[in-house]
N, C-alpha and C positions, 0 to 999 in steps of 0.2 A: 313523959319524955316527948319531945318534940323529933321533927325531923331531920331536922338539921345534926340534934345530936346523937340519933340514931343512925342517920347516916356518915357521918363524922368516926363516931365507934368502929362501923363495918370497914370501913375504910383504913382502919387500925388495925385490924385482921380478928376483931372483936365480933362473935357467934351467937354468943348466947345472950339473947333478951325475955328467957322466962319472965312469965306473967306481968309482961309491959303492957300498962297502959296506953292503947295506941289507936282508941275509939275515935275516927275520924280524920285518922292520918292521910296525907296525901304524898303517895310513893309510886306515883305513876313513871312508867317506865325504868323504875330504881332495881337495879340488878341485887339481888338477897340470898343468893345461891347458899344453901351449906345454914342456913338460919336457922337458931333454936328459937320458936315461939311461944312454946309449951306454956299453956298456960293465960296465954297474953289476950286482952280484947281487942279485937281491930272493926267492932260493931261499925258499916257504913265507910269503910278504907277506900280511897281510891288505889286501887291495885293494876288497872288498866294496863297491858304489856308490859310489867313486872314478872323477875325471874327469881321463881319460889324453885327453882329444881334442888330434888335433894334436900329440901327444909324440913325439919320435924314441927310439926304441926296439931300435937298432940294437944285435945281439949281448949282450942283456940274456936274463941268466937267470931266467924266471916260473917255475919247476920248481915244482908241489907248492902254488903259490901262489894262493888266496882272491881271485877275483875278478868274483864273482855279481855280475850288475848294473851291474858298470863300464861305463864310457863309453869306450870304445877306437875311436871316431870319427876318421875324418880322420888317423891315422897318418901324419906325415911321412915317415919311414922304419923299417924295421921286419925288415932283416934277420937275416936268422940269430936269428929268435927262439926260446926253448924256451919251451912253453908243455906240456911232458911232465908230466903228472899234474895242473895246474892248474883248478880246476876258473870254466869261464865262462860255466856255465847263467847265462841269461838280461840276458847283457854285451851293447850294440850295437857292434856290429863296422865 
């Protein structure tokens, strides 16, 4: 899935993108509030001032992934997450 149709989707009031494919994605400042990712890779995302509030995030790999300033508020759930080399200076948590 690309971005366009990912954000295309959410914009449809479409939530759930278990185990997408999203290794590389560039979703910088893209608002995601309420996101199921479960599942999904986003290894190396630019996530930059993106709004994860409230997103379940269970078993999704952030490895390597861009996420200065994100909004990672209010996590639904958030198991088994890799956030290994991710860098999240100045994200509220």
């Amino acid at each position: 899935m690309n971005v366009e149709e990912l954000l295309a989707k959410y914009a449809q009031g479409e939530r759930n993108f278990q185990q997408a494919k999203l290794s590389g994605i560039n979703l910088k400042g893209a608002n995601l509030s309420g996101i199921n990712l479960t599942g999904s890779d986003l290894t190396g995302a630019e996530l930059s001032g993106a709004s994860l509030s409230n997103a379940k995030l269970n078993n999704v790999n952030l490895s390597r992934a861009s996420m200065r300033g994100a909004n990672l508020s209010g996590l639904v759930e958030s198991n088994s997450l890799n956030l290994s080399w991710a860098d999240l200076d100045g994200s509220k948590l």
